[in-house]
Each structure stands twice: as C-alpha cells, then as structure tokens.
C-alpha positions as CSV (number, residue, x, y, z in Angstrom):
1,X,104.8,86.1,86.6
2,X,105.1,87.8,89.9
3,X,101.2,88.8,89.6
4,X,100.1,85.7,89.3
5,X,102.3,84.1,92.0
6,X,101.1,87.1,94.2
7,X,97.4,86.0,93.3
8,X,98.1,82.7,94.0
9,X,99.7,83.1,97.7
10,X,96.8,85.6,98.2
11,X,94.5,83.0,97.3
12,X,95.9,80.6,99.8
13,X,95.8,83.0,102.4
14,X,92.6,83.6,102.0
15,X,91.4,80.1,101.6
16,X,92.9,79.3,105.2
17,X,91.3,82.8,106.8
18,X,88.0,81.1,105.6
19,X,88.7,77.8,106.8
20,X,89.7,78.3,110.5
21,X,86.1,80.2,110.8
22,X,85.0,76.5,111.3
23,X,85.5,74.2,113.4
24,X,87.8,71.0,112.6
25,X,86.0,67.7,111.6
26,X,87.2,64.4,112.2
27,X,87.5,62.5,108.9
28,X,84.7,59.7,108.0
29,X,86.0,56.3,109.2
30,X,86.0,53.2,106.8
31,X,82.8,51.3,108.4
32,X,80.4,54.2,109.1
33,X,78.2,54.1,106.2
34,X,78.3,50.0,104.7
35,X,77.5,49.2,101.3
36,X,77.2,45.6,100.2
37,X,77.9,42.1,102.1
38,X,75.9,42.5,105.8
39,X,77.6,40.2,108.4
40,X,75.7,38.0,110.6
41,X,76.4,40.4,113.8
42,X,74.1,42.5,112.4
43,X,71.0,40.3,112.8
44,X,69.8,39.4,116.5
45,X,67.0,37.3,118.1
46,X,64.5,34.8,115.5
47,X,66.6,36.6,112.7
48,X,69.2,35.6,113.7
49,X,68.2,32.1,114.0
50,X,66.8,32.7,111.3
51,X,70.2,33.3,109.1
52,X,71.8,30.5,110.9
53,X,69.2,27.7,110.2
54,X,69.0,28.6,106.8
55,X,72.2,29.2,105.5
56,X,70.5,32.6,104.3
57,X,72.9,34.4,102.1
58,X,73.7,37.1,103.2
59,X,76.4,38.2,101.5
60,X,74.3,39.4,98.7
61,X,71.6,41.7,101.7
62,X,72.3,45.6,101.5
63,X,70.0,46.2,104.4
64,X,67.9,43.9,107.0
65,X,64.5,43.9,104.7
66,X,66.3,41.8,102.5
67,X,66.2,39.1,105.0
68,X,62.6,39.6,104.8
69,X,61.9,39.0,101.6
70,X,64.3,35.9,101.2
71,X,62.8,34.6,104.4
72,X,59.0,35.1,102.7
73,X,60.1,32.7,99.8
74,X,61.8,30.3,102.3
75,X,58.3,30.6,104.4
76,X,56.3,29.7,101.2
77,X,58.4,27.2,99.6
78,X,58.2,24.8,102.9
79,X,54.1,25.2,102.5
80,X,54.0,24.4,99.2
81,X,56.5,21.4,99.1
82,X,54.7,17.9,99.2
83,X,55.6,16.3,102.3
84,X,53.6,12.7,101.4
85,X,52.8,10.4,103.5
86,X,52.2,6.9,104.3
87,X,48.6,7.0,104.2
88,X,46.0,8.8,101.9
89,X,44.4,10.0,105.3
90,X,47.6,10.8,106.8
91,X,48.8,13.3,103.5
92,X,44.7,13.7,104.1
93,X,45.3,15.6,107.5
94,X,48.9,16.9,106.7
95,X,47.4,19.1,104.0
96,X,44.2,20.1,106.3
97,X,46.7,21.1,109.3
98,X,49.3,23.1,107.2
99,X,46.6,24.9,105.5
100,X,45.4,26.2,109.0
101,X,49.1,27.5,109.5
102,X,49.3,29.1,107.0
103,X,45.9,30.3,106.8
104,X,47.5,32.3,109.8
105,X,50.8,33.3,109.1
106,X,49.2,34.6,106.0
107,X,46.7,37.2,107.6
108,X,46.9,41.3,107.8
109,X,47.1,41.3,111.4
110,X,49.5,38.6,112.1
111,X,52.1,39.8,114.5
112,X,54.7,37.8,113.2
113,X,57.3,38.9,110.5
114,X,58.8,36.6,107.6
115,X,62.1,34.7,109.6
116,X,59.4,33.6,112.7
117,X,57.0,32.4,109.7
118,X,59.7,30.4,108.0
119,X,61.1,29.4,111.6
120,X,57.8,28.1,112.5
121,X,56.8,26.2,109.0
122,X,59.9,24.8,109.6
123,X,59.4,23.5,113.0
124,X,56.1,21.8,112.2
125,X,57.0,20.1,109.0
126,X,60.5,18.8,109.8
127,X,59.5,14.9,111.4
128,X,57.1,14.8,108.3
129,X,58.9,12.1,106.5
130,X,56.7,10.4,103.0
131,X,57.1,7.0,104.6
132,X,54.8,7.7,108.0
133,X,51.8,9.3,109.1
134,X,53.3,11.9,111.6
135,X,51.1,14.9,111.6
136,X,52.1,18.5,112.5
137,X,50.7,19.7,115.5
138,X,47.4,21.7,115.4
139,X,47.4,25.3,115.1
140,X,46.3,26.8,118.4
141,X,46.4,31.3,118.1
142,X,46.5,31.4,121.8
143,X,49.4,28.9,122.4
144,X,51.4,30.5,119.1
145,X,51.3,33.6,120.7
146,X,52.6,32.7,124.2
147,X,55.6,30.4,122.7
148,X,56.6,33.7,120.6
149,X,56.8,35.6,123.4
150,X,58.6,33.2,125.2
151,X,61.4,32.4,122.4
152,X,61.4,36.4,120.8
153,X,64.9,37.1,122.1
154,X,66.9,33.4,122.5
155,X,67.8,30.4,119.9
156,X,65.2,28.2,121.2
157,X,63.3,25.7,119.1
158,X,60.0,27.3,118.3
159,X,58.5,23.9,117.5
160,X,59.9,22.1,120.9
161,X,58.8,24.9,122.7
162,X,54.7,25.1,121.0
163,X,54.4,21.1,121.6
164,X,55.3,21.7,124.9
165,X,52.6,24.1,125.6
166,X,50.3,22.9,123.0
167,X,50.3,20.1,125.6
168,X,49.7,22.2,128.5
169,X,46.7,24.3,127.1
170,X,44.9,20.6,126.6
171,X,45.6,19.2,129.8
172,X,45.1,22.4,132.2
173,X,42.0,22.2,133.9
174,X,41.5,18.5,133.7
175,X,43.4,17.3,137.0
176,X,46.3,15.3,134.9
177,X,49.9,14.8,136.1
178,X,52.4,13.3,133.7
179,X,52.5,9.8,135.8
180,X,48.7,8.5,136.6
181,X,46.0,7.5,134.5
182,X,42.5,9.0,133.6
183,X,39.8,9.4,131.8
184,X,38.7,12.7,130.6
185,X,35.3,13.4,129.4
186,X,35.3,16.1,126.5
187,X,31.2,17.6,126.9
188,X,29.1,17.6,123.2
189,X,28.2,20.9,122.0
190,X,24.7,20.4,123.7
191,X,26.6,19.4,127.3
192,X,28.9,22.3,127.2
193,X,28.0,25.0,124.5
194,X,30.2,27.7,126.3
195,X,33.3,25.8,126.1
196,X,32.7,24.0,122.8
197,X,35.8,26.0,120.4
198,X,38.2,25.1,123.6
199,X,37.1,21.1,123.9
200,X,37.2,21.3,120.0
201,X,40.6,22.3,120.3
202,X,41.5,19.6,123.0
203,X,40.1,16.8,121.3
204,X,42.3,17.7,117.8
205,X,45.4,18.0,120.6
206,X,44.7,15.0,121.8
207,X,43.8,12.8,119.7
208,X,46.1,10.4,118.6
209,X,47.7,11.1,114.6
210,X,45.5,7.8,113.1
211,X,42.3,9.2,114.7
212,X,39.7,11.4,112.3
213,X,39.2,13.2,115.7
214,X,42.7,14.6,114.8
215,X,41.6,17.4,112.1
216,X,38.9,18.1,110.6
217,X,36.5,15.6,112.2
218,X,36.8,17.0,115.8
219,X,33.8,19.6,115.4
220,X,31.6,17.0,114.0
221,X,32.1,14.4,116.4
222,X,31.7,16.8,119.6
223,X,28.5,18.1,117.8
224,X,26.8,15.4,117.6
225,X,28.0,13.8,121.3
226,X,30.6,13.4,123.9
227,X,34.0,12.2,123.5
228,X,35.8,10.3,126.4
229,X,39.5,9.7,126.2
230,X,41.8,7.1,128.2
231,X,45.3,8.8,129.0
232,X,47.8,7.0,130.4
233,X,51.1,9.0,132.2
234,X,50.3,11.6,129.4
235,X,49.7,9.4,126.2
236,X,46.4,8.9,125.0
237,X,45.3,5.4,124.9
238,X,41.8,4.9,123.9
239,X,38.6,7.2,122.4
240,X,35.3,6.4,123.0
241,X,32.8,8.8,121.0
242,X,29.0,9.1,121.9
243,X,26.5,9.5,119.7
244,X,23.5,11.1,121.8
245,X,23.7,8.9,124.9
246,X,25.2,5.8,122.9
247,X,28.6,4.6,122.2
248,X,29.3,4.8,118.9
249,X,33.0,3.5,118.3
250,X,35.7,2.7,120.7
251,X,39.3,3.2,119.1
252,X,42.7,2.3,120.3
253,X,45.8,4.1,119.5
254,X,46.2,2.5,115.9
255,X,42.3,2.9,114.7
256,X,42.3,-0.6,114.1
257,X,39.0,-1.6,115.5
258,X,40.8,-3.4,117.9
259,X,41.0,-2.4,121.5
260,X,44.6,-3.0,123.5
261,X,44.3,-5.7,125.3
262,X,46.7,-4.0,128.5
263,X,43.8,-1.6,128.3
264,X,40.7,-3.7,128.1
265,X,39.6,-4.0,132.0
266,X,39.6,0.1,132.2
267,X,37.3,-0.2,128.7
268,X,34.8,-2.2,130.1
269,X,34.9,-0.7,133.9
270,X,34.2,2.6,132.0
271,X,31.3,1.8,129.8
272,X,29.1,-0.4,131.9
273,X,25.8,1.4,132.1
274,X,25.9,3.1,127.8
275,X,24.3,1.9,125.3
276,X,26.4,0.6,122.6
277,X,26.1,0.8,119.1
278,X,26.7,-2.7,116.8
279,X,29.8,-1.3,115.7
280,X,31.3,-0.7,119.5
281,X,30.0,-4.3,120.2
282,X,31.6,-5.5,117.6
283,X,34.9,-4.0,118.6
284,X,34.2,-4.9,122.0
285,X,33.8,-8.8,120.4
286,X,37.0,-8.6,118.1
C-alpha cells in the first residue's frame, strides 16, 4: 500500500512539473463558438431587412447562408405567385415585366445576393392587387444598380427608392420640372438611332399602365415612328404615336379613344401641320 500511494504522489508531482512548463489558459466562455438558434444581431444591412420583413425564421439558421437559401425560395415564390389582374392586358404586361426581373436577378453575373432579390420582388409586386391594372415598374440595369448602392447599408424601401430614380433617368435630359407642362418628343429609330435602347426605355417609363407603349410594344412603336408625350407637373397626360410622318393614334390616360377634354386645346395646338390617320381623326371627332 505505501508503494502505490508513493507512486501516486509521485505521479502528481510530476503531472504539475509538466504542467507549469506552459503557460495558463483562460477557460472557453459560454458564447464563443454558437451552435443552433442565430439571433437577429447577427444579420446587418438588406439582411437584415431582409429577416425583419419576412418574419425569416431564424431560429432554425446555424450560420448566415441559411438566410440565403430561405431567402432564394422566398425570391422565387413571389415570381411565381399569380398576381391577376383586372384586365387580360393588364395580367398581359404584369407577366411580361416580372419576367424581365427576374430574367435579371436570375443571371451569373448579377451582383445581388438572395435577401436584395427577395427585397426587390417584393417591392415591385406589393400594389399588384387582382382587382386593378397596376403594373410593376420596368426593369432598368442602370437605375437597379444605383438604388442598390444607395440603400446597401440602411432600411430603406428598395422599391420607393427605384421609382424615384426610375423617374429621374426618364426625365433627365428633357428640361422637365415637377410643376410645368410639356411636350416631349421621343425620336423613331430612324431620327435618333444612337439613342434608340435609352428612348425605348423612356417611353416604357413613361407611358401610362393602360398604354401598349408600357411593355412590350415600346420597341415597335419607336421603330416604326416618333412618339410625343403631353406631361403635365410630372404625370403623363396624352401619347401621340407617328407612323412615318403621320399621326397614327392619339391616346389619353385611360386608352379609351377619347381625348381629355382639359387637354384638348394643347392636342390640337400640337398637331396642326401632321397628317392624320382615320383612326386619329376619328378620335380627334369622338
């Protein structure tokens, strides 16, 4: 018995010999390495937003990715939902702008990562109620890329903040303030080949969400002639498309064939001197 008590205190002694060659450690604390449950400090920026707009749950995420890969369902289940509409153009031109989104968000190269894509599928869809023919606004790169910038580190509205400067890209350049009234004339193809993509890109912007002019007709329409536009402190009032050096249709805001009457005299100030086809006469006569 004494041996092995001997070996045993020898032990020890040698043990703590060994021991004090090192230097002490301070033990792990509770929270350095976290399993489980993440807590919404952890995200920042359009994550963040991100979390907090969609109720994402995060109590089941181990690591930030996971927020990823929820978000990319979240992304692809507002694309794919079926947001009607009044009309059959108006679901028409829903489907045709959404498409072009996603067409988009969707590509190799896009810069943006799965909480901005759901965050901005969100933004355009959300006034697209089945009883009305509100359109998303047109997808503009350029503009897309300057609003991300702008919003990358705050809570703003991605959507408040791309209508605002969707606005701005179609308007800068063409002399209008947010109080008068103008015309602007959008050059054909053949008037202004240089420029065409960007007066293409006007024309969708702003045309009003009843117009053709709106989607897919734009291209077509500044192909074949110009396009002249009555905007009044901002709004657009009244389209007047050319074919060649002829009008071909006058529209109002409602593309009723009728024009407004508070609008009429600038109408026919505008157009004296064009030819016009049977159908503008005709809407010039109703």
């Amino acid at each position: 018995m004494k041996i092995i008590t001997r070996l045993k205190f020898n032990n020890f002694q040698n043990t703590q010999a060994e021991n004090s060659k090192y230097p002490k450690t301070e033990p792990l604390k509770f929270d350095t390495v976290s399993f489980g449950a993440m807590k919404k400090r952890q995200f920042s920026g359009l994550d963040r937003v991100c979390v907090e707009k969609f109720k994402a749950p995060i109590e089941k995420f181990n690591r930030s990715e996971d927020l990823q890969t929820w978000a990319g369902k979240k992304f692809k289940e507002l694309f794919m939902k079926d947001y009607g509409g009044r009309s059959k153009r108006g679901r028409i031109h829903r489907k045709i702008i959404l498409r072009d989104w996603y067409k988009y968000l969707t590509e190799k190269d896009t810069q943006s990562n799965n909480s901005q894509k759901a965050l901005i599928m969100f933004g355009i869809t959300k006034d697209l109620k089945p009883n009305s023919d509100i359109l998303p606004p047109i997808f503009n790169r350029e503009v897309l890329n300057k609003t991300l910038e702008e919003v990358k580190d705050t809570d703003v509205d991605i959507s408040k903040v791309y209508n605002k400067n969707l606005r701005s890209y179609a308007l800068s350049g063409l002399g209008i303030n947010g109080s008068g009234a103008k015309w602007i004339v959008l050059p054909s193809k053949k008037h202004d080949s240089k420029n065409f993509e960007q007066n293409v890109a006007r024309l969708k912007i702003l045309s009003q969400n009843s117009w053709c002019t709106k989607t897919y007709k734009a291209e077509p329409y500044l192909a074949q002639g110009d396009f002249h536009i009555f905007v009044d402190k901002g709004v657009t009032k009244i389209g007047i498309c050319f074919e060649d050096n002829t009008i071909k249709e006058i529209q109002g805001r409602k593309n009723d064939w009728r024009i407004p009457e508070e609008y009429a005299e600038n109408v026919l100030e505008h157009i004296k001197g064009y030819k016009l086809s049977d159908k503008a006469k005709l809407e010039l006569d109703t």
